[in-house]
C-alpha positions in Angstrom: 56.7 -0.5 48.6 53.4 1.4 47.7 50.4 -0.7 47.3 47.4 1.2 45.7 44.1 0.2 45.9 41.7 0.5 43.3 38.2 1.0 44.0 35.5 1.0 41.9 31.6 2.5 43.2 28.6 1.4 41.8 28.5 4.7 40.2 31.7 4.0 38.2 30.5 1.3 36.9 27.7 1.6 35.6 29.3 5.0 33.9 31.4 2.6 32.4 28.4 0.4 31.5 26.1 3.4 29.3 29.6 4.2 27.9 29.9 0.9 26.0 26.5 -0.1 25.8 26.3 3.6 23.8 29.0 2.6 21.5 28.0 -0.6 20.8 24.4 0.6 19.9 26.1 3.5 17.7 28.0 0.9 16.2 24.9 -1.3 15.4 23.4 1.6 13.5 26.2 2.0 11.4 26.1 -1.5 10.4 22.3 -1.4 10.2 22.5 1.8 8.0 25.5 -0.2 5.1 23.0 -2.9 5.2 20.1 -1.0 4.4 22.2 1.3 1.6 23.5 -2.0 0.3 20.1 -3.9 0.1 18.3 -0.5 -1.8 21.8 -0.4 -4.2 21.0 -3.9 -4.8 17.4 -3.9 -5.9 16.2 -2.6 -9.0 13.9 0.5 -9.1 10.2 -0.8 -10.6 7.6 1.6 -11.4 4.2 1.4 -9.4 1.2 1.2 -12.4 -1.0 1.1 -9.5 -2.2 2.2 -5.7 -4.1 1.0 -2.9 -4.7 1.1 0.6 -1.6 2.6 2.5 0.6 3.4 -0.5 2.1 6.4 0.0 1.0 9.9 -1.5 3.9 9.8 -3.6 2.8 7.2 -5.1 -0.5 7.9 -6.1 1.2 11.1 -7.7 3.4 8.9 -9.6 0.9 6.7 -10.8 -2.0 9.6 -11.4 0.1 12.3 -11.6 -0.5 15.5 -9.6 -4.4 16.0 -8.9 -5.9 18.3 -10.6 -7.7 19.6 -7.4 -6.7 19.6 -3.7 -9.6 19.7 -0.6 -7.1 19.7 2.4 -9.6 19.0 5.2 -7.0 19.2 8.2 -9.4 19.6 10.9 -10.6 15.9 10.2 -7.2 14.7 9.8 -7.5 14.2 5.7 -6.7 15.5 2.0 -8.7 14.3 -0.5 -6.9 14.6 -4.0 -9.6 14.9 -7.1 -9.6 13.1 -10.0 -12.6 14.1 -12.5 -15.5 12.3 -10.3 -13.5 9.9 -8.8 -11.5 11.2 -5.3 -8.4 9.9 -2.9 -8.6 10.3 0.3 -4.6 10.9 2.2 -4.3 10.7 5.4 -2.8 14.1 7.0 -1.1 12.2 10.0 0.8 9.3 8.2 0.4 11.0 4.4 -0.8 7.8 3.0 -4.0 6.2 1.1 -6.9 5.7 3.7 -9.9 5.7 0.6 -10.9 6.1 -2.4 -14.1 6.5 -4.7 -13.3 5.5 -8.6 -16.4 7.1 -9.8 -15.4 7.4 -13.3 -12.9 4.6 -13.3 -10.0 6.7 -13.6 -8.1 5.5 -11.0 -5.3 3.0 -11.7 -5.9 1.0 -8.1 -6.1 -2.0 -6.8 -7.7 -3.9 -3.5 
């Protein structure tokens, strides 16, 4: 009769451990990413009529259209996009609305 013993090291184990805890998480995007599909299927696309602080430049393009003029002022970390007088300032880091100056009350924004 052969008796074998099986021994598992610390080493092994915790091998094993990554392993699973690596599929599980890979798993648990998945899921996360259907949910996320599912919920942006689900909800109806409405149109911005307006921008403020932290909207995205995309927005403000949708909502103004493209500006006119561009001052891309990278060195301070900032476009500004031109509207007749009035100005938005973009942030060059996170490309969102940081300011704004609605000098001729052209721009379609809100507080």
């Amino acid at each position: 009769m052969l008796n074998l013993m099986i021994v598992r090291s610390p080493i092994s184990r915790s091998r094993v451990a990554r392993a699973s805890l690596a599929a599980s998480l890979r798993c648990l995007a998945g899921l996360v990413g259907l949910f996320v599909a599912a919920a942006l299927a689900a909800a109806p696309a409405v149109a911005q009529d307006r921008f403020t602080l932290g909207s995205p430049s995309l927005t403000v393009a949708e909502v103004q259209g493209r500006p006119p003029m561009v001052e891309r002022l990278r060195s301070q970390g900032y476009e500004i996009w031109r509207y007749g007088e009035s100005w938005v300032r973009i942030s060059a880091e996170t490309d969102q609305v940081i300011g704004w100056w609605n000098a001729d009350g052209r721009l379609k924004v809100e507080m």
